[in-house]
C-alpha positions as CSV (number, residue, x, y, z in Angstrom):
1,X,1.2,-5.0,68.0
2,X,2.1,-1.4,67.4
3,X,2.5,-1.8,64.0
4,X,-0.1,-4.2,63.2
5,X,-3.1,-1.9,64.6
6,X,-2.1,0.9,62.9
7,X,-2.3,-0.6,59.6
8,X,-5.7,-2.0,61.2
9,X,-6.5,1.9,61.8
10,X,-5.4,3.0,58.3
11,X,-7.7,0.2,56.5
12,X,-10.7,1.4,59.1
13,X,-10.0,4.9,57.8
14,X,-9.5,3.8,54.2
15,X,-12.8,2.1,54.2
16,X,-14.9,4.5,55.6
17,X,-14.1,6.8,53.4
18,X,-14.9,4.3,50.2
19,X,-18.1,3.9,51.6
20,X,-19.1,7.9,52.0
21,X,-17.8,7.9,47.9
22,X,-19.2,4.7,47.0
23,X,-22.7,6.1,48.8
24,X,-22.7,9.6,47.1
25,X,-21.5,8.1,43.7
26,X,-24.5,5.7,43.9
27,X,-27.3,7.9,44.7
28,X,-30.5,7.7,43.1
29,X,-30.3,9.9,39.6
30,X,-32.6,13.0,41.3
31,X,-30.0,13.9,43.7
32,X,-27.4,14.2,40.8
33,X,-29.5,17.1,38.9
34,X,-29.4,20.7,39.3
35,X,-32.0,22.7,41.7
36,X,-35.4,22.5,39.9
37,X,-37.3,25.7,40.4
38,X,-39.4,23.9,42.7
39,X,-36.7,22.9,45.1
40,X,-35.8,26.3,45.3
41,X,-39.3,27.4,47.0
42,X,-38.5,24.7,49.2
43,X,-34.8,25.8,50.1
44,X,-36.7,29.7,51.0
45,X,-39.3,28.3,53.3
46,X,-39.0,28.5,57.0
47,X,-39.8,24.5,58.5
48,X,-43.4,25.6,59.8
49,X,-44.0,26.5,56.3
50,X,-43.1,23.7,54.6
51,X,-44.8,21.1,57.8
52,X,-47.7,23.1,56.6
53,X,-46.9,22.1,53.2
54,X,-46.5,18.3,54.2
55,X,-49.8,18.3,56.8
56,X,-51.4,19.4,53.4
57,X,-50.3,17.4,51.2
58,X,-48.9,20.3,48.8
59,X,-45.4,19.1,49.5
60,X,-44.2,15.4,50.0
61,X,-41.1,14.7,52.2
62,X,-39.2,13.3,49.5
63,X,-39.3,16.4,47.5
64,X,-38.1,18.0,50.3
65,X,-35.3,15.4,51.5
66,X,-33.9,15.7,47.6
67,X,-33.8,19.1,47.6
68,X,-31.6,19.4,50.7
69,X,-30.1,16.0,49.8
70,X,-28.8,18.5,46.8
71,X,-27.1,21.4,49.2
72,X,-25.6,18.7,51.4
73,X,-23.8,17.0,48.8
74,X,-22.3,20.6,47.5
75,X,-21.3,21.7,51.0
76,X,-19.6,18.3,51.6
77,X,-17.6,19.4,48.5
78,X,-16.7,22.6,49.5
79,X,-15.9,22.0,53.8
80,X,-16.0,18.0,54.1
81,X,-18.6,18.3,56.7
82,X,-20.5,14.8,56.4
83,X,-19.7,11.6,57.7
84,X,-22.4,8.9,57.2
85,X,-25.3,9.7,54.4
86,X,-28.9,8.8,54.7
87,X,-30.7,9.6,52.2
88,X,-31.9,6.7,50.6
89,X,-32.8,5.6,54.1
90,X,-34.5,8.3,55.0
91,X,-36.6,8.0,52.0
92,X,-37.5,4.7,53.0
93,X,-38.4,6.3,56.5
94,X,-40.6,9.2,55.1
95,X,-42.7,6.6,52.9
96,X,-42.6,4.1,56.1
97,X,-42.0,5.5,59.6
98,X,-42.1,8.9,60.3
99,X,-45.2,10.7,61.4
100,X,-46.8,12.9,58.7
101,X,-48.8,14.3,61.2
102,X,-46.2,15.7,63.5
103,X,-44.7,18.9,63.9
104,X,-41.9,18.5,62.2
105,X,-43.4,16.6,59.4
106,X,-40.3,15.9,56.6
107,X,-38.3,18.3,57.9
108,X,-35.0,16.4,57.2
109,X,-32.6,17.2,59.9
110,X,-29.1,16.6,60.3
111,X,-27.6,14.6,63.1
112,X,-23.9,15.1,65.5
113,X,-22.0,11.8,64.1
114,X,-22.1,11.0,68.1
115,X,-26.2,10.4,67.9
116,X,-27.2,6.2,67.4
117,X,-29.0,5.7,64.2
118,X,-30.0,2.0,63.0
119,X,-27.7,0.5,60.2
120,X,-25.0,3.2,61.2
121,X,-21.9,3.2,63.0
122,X,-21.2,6.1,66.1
123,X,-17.6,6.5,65.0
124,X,-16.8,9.8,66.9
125,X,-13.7,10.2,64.5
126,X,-12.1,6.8,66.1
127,X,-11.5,4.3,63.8
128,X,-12.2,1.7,66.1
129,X,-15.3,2.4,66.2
130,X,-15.9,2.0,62.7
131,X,-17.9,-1.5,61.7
132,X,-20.3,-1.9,64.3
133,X,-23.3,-0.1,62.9
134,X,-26.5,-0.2,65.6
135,X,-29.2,-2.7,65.5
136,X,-31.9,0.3,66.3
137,X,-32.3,4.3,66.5
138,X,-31.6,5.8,69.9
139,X,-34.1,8.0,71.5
140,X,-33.4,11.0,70.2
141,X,-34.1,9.6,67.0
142,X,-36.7,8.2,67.7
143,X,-38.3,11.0,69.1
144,X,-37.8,12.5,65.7
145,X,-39.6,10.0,63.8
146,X,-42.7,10.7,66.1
147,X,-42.3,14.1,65.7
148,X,-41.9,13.7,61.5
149,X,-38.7,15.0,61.0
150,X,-36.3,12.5,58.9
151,X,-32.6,12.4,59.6
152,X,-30.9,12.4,56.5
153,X,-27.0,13.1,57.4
154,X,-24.6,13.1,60.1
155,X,-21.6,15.5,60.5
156,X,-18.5,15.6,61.4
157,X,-16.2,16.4,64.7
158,X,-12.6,16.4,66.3
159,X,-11.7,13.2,67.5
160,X,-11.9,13.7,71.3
161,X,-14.7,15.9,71.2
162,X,-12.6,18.4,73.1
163,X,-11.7,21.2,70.5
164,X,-13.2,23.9,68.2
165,X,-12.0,22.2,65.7
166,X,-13.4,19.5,63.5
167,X,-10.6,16.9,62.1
168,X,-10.2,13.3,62.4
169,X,-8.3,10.3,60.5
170,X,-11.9,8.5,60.1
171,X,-13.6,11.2,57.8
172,X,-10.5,14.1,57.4
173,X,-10.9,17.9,58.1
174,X,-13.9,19.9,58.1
175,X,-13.6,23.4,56.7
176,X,-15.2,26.7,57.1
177,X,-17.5,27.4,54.3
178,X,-16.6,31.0,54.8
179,X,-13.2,30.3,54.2
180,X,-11.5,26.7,53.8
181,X,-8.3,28.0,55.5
182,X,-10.5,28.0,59.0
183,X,-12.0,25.8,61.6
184,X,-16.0,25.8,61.1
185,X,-15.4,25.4,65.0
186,X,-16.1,22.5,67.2
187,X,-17.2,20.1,68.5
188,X,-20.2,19.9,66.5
189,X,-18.4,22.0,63.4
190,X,-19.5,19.9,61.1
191,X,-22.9,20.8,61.7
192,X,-22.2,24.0,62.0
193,X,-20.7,24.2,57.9
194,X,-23.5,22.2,57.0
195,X,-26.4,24.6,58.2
196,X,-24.5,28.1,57.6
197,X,-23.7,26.8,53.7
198,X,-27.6,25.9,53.6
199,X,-27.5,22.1,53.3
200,X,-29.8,21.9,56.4
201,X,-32.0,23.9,58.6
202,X,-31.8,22.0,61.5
203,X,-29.7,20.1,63.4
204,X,-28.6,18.5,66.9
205,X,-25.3,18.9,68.5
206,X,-23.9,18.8,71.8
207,X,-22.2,21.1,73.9
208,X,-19.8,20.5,77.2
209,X,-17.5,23.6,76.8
210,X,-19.0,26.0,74.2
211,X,-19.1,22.7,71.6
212,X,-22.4,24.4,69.7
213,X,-21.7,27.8,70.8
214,X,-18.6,28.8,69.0
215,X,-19.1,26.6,66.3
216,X,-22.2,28.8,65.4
217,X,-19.9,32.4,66.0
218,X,-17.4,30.1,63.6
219,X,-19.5,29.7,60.8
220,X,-22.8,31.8,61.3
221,X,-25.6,30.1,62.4
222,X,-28.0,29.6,65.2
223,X,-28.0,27.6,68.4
224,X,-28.7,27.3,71.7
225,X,-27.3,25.7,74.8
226,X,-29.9,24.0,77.1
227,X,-30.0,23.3,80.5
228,X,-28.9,19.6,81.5
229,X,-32.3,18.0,81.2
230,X,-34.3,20.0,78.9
231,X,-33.2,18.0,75.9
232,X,-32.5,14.1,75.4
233,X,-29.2,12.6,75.6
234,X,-29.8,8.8,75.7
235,X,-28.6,6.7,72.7
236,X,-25.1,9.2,72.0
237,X,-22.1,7.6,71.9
238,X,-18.7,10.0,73.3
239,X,-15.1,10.1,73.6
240,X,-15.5,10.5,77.5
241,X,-18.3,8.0,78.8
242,X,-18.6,8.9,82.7
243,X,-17.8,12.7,82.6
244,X,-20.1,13.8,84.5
245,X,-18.6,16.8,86.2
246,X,-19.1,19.0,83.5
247,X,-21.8,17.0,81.7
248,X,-22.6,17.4,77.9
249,X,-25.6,18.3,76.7
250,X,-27.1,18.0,73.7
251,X,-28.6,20.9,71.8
252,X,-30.3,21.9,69.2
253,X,-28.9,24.3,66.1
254,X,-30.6,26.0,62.7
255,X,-29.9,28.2,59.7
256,X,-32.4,30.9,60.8
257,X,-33.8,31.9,64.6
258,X,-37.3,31.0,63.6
259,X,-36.2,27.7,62.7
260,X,-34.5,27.4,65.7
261,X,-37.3,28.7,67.9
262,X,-39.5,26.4,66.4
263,X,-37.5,23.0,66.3
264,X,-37.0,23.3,70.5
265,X,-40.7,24.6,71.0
266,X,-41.8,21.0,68.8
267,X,-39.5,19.0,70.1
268,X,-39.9,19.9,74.0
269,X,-44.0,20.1,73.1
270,X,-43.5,16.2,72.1
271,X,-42.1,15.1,75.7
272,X,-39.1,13.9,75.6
273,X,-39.0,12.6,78.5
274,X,-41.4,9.7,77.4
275,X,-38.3,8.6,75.7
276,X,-35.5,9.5,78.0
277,X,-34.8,8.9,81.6
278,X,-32.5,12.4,81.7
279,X,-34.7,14.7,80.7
280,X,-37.2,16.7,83.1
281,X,-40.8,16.8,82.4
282,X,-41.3,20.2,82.2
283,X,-43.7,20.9,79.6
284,X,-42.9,24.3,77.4
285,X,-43.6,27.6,79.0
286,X,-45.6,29.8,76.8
287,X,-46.0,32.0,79.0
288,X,-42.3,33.2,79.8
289,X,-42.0,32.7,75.9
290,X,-45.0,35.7,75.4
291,X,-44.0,37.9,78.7
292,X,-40.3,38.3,77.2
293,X,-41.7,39.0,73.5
294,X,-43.8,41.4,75.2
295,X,-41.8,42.8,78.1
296,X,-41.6,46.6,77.1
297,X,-37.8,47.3,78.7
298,X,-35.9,44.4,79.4
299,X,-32.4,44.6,81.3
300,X,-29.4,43.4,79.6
301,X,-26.6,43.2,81.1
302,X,-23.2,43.5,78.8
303,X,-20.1,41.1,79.8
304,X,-17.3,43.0,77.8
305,X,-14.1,40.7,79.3
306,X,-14.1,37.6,81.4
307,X,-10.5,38.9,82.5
308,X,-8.6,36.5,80.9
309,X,-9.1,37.1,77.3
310,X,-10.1,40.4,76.2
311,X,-12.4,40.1,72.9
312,X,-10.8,41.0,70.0
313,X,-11.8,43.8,68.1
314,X,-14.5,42.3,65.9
315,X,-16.4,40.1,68.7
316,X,-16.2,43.7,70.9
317,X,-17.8,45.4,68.0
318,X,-20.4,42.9,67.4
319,X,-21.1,42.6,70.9
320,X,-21.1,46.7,70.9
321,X,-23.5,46.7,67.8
322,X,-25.7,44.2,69.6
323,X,-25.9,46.5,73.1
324,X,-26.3,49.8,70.7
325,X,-29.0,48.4,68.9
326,X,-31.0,47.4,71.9
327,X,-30.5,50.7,73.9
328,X,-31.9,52.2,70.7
329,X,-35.2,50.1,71.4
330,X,-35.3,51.9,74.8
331,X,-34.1,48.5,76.8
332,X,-31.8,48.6,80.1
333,X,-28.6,48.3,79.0
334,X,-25.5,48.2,81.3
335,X,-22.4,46.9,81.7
336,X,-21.7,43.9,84.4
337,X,-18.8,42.1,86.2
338,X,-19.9,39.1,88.1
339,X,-17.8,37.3,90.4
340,X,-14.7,35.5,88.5
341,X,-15.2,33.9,85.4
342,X,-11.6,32.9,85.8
343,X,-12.3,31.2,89.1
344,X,-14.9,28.9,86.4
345,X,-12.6,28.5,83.8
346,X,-9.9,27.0,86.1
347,X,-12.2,25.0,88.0
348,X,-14.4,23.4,84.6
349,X,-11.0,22.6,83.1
350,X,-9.8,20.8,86.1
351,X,-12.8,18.9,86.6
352,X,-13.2,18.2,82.8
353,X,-10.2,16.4,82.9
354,X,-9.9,15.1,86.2
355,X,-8.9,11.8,84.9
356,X,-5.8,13.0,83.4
357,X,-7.4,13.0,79.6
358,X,-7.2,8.7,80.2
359,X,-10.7,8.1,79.1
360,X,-11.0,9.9,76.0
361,X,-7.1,8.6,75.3
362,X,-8.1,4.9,75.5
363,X,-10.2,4.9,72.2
364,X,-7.1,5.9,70.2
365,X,-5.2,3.3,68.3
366,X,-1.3,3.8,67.1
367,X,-0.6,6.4,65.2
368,X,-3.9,7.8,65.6
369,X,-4.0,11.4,64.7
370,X,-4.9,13.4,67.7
371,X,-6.3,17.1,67.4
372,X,-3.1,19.1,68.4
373,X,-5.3,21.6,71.7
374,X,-6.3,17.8,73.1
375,X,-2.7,16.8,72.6
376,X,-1.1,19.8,74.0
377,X,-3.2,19.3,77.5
378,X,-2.1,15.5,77.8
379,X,1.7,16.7,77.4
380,X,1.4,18.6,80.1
381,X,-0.9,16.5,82.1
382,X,1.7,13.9,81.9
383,X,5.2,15.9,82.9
384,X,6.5,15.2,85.9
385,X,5.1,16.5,88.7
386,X,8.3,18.3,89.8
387,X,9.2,19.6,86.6
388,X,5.3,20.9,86.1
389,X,6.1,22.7,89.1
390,X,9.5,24.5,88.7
391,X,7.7,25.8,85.3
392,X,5.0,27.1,87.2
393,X,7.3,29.1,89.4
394,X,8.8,30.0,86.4
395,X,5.6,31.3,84.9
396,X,4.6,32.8,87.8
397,X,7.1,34.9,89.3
398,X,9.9,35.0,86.2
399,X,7.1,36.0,83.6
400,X,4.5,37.4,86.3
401,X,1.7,35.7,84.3
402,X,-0.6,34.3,87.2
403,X,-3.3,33.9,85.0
404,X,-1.5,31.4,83.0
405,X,0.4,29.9,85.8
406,X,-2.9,29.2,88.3
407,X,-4.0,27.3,85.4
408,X,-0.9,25.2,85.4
409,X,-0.2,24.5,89.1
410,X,-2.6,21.8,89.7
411,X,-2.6,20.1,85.7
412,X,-2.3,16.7,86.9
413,X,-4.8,13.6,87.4
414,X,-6.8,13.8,90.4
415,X,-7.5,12.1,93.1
416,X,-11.2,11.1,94.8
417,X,-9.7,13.6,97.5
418,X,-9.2,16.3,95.1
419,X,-12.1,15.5,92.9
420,X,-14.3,16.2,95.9
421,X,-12.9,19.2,97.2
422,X,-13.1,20.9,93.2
423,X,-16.5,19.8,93.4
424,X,-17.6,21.4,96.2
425,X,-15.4,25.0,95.4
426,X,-18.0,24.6,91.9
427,X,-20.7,24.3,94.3
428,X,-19.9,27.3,96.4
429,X,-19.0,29.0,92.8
430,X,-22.2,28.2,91.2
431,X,-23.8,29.7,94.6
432,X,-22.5,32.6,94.1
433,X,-22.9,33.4,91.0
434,X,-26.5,32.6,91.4
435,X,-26.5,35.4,94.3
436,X,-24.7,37.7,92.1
437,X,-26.9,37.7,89.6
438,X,-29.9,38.1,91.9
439,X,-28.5,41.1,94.4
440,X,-26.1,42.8,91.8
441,X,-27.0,42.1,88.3
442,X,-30.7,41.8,88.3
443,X,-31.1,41.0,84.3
444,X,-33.2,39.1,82.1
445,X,-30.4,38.3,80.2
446,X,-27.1,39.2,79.6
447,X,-25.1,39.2,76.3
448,X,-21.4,38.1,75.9
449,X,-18.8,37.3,73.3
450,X,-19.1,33.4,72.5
451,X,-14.9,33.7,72.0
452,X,-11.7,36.3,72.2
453,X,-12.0,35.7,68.5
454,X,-13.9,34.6,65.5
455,X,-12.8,31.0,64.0
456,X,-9.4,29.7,64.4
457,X,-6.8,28.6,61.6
458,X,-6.6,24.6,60.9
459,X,-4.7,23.5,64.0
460,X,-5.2,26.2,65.9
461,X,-6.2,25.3,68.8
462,X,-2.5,23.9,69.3
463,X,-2.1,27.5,71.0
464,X,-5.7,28.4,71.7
465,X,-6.8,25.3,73.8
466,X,-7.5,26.7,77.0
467,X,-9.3,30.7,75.1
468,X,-12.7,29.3,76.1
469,X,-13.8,31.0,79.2
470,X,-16.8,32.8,77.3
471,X,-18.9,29.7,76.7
472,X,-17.4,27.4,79.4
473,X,-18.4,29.4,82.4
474,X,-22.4,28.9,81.5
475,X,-21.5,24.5,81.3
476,X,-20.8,24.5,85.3
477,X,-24.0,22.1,86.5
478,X,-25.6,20.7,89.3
479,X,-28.3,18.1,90.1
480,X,-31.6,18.8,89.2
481,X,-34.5,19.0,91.7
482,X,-38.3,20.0,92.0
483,X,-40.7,20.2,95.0
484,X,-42.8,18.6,92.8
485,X,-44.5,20.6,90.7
486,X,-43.4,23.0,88.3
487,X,-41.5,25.3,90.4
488,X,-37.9,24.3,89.4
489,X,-34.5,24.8,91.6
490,X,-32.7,27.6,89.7
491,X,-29.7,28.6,92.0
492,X,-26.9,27.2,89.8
493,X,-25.6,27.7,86.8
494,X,-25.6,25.6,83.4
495,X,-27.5,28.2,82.4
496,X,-29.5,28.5,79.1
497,X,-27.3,30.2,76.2
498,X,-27.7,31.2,72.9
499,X,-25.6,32.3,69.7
500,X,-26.7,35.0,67.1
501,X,-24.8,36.2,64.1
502,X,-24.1,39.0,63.8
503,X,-21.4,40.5,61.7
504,X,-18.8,39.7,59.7
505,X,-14.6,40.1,60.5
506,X,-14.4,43.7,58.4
507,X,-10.3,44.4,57.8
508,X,-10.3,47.9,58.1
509,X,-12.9,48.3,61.0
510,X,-11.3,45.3,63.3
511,X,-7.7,45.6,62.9
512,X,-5.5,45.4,66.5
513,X,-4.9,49.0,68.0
514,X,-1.2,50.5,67.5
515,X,-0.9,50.1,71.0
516,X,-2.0,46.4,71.2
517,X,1.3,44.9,73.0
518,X,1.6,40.9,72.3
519,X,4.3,40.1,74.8
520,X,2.1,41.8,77.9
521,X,-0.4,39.4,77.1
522,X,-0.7,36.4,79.5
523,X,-0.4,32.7,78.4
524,X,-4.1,31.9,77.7
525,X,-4.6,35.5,75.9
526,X,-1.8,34.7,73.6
527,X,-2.8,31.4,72.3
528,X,-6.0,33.4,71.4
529,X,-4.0,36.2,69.9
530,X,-1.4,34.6,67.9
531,X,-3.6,34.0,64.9
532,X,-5.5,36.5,65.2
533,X,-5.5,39.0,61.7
534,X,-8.2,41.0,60.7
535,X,-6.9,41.1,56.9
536,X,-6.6,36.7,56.6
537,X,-10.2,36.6,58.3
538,X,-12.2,39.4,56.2
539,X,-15.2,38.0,55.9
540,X,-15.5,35.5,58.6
541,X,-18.9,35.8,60.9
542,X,-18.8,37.1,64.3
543,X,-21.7,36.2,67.0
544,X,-22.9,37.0,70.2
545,X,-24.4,35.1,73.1
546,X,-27.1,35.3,75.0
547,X,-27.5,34.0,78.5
548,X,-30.1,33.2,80.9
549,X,-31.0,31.0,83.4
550,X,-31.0,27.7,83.9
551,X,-33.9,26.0,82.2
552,X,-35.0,29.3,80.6
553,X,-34.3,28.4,76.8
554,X,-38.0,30.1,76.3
555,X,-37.2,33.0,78.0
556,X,-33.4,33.1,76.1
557,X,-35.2,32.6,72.4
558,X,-37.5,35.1,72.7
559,X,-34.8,37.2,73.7
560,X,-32.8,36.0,70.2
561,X,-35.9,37.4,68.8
562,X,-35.9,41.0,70.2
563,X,-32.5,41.5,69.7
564,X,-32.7,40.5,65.9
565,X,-35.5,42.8,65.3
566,X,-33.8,45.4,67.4
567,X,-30.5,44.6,64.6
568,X,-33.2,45.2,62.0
569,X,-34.1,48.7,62.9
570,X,-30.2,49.4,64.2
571,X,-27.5,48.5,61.6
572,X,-28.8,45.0,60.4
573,X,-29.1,41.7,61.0
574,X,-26.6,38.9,59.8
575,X,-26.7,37.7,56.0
576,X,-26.4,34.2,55.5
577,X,-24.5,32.4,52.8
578,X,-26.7,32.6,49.5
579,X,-27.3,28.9,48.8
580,X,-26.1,28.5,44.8
């Protein structure tokens, strides 16, 4: 059987692959000539622009589709981003089905491979998945239709959805368009490599532990977190159907802030919810939006270490530039230590994987390849119990790491018993945290490092599995709830979060300190540390989050906004990747 299904899982592969090569190879002759002058304008012009464009008939969604039809094949060239292409399908859907009146109108966007499209399969980088393309679009694309936008690719991911990676045996291993030796991060990395090389200007991911976060401080782009909720997530397909401890949720991301600001204000303005069970009808504030453009100081508070990974010395000085920049504006800017983001971090990873990482391990077939930080948690899920304990005595009191070792103790499947009893220590977490932030830290926002470090080597992760604390700490949720109006239960987290650009990994400014001693790291910081090098990452784009509340992606974009004009005035903002 072995033996049999593997060759099963090697054809799958094989085939798949033919039919990305056969697709591009066959394309109609425009998307096989050079950028046209025309196509050009089109690749400059921020998406309210070119709607405008569309609504008035100066532009037609074709010409536009083609033109980033063009990019999007390059890219794939250069990082292997894209799984399934579109594009003569989403001709058919410009001329046929998508609303040229919306507010998106022919904006083509690019798609998670995870999201249902009709005629395509949801693969998720499992081969067995492969061959069973859906009868219809899921909501979310459906939505998008209405709204005029026209999916034209999807991207790709790490197999279990669990890594800041992006490799798998279906569609191979998506690079860094920075620099190929790198992860363009993950979950949603190829997305990521797509926007940041210019083949797109927006796209949907999702997110359960930083998963379009880092993938945006990977490669330099935009995105934003939301709130369980406040965006669909219907008509996905996952490598962990039923994880609902730490749910995923999926998210929206873009080349540029204003085309990110705009994609979530036209989406949310065409209520979701008409389309989606999951998603709250709250309409989109334009108020907080305006009061936090136009809020003369706002406080900022500055989360320099989650004490367990100190940044490294390019994500501190992009976070430093960041709070410089907006103290120069005049803002409120101080730093903050709320209660124990290492408290979340152990209690997120322990519920993540409560089941012992069974679920996401069913889907795999023999000889499956299997991203090497997902591997490296099911080894040690599946010691021995006894054994898993004697190391964590070892780690504990021989190497005096409790970081590492409190992270180790209870690495097991759990029980209902002890499923409960983490859920209720995230509840009493969550509560105070929510406290915290309302006694002690008394912010609008507050700005953080989105990872220790910028992107990770190919296979990375191997070591740096459990360096996530930054963006996992904001994915702890709860249950919705209203009193019926629009007055909305905040005290939790799974809080809004956003990622700017902002720099890029400079060798002589970042280097490690002379004192910088490797072997007093603990366990988690040195899995983080090990690759890190200043001189093989030149060049490599650092970002920085911004956090609010939950449900406050208005409040956390407008935000984006001030601190990017604050960058303007104050050392710069980011430069994107010159599209060629």
């Amino acid at each position: 059987m072995g033996l049999v299904e593997y060759r099963q899982h090697r054809r799958d592969c094989q085939r798949k692959q033919a039919e990305r090569a056969s697709k591009i190879a066959t394309l109609p002759q425009p998307y096989l000539y050079p950028l046209s002058p025309q196509e050009r304008t089109i690749l400059g012009k921020p998406i309210q622009e070119l709607v405008q464009d569309v609504h008035k008939q100066i532009t037609s969604p074709v010409d536009i589709l083609r033109a980033y039809g063009k990019v999007a094949l390059e890219a794939q060239k250069k990082t292997n981003c894209l799984t399934e292409i579109l594009f003569p399908e989403a001709e058919e859907w410009a001329k046929n089905e998508i609303n040229l009146e919306g507010p998106l109108a022919g904006i083509p966007v690019s798609l998670k491979d995870s999201i249902q499209v009709k005629g395509f399969d949801i693969s998720v980088g499992y081969s067995r998945n492969t061959g069973k393309p859906y009868a219809e679009d899921g909501p979310m694309v459906k939505l998008l239709k209405e709204a005029g936008a026209v999916p034209f690719v999807k991207t790709n991911l790490p197999t279990t959805l669990l890594s800041f990676e992006s490799t798998n045996d279906v569609w191979g291993r998506c690079t860094n368009p920075h620099n190929s030796k790198y992860s363009p991060g993950g979950s949603t990395g190829g997305e990521s490599a797509l926007l940041a090389f210019g083949g797109s200007r927006i796209g949907i991911g999702s997110d359960v532990a930083g998963s379009v976060r880092v993938p945006a401080h990977f490669s330099g782009c935009y995105s934003i977190r939301c709130s369980t909720g406040r965006w669909p997530k219907m008509g996905m397909n996952t490598s962990m159907p039923g994880q609902e401890a730490i749910p995923s949720v999926f998210s929206p991301m873009a080349r540029t802030l204003n085309d990110l600001t705009y994609f979530t204000r036209s989406l949310i303005q065409m209520k979701p919810w008409r389309y989606d069970y999951t998603v709250h009808p709250l309409e989109w504030r334009e108020n907080m939006e305006t009061e936090y453009k136009e809020k003369r100081q706002l406080r900022v508070g500055v989360l320099r270490t989650d004490g367990v990974v100190d940044p490294s010395p390019a994500c501190a000085r992009a976070l430093d530039k960041v709070a410089s920049a907006l103290t120069a504006e005049g803002h409120d800017v101080y730093d903050i230590t709320p209660p124990s983001p290492y408290e979340a971090l152990y209690l997120a990873s322990q519920l993540l994987l409560s089941d012992g990482g069974k679920t996401f391990l069913s889907f795999f077939r023999t000889g499956e390849w299997n991203d090497p930080g997902a591997a490296q948690m099911v080894s040690y899920m599946r010691l021995p119990r006894p054994i898993k304990y004697l190391y964590y005595l070892w780690v504990k009191y021989i190497k005096r790491d409790s970081i590492w070792a409190g992270l180790l103790r209870d690495w097991h499947p759990k029980t209902a018993l002890e499923y409960w009893q983490l859920a209720g220590k995230r509840e009493a977490y969550k509560d105070k945290f929510f406290r915290w932030w309302n006694d002690e830290g008394k912010m609008d926002v507050l700005i953080a490092p989105p990872n220790a470090t910028p992107a990770v080597p190919h296979d990375g992760m191997h070591d740096a599995v459990s360096s996530c604390g930054y963006t996992f700490l904001f994915n702890l949720v709860s249950t919705f709830s209203s009193n019926g109006d629009t007055q909305l239960t905040i005290a939790k987290l799974d809080y809004s979060a956003g990622i700017i650009p902002v720099t890029h990994v400079d060798p002589l400014l970042d280097q490690l300190p002379p004192t910088f001693n490797f072997k007093k790291l603990n366990g988690v910081a040195k899995g983080a540390y090990k690759h890190y090098d200043a001189d093989k990452m030149a060049g490599l784009p650092v970002g920085v989050q911004v956090v609010g509340r939950r449900l406050e992606e208005e409040k956390v974009l407008a935000v984006m906004e001030r601190i990017e004009d604050a960058l303007d005035k104050h050392g710069g903002r980011y430069q994107l990747l010159e599209v060629d």
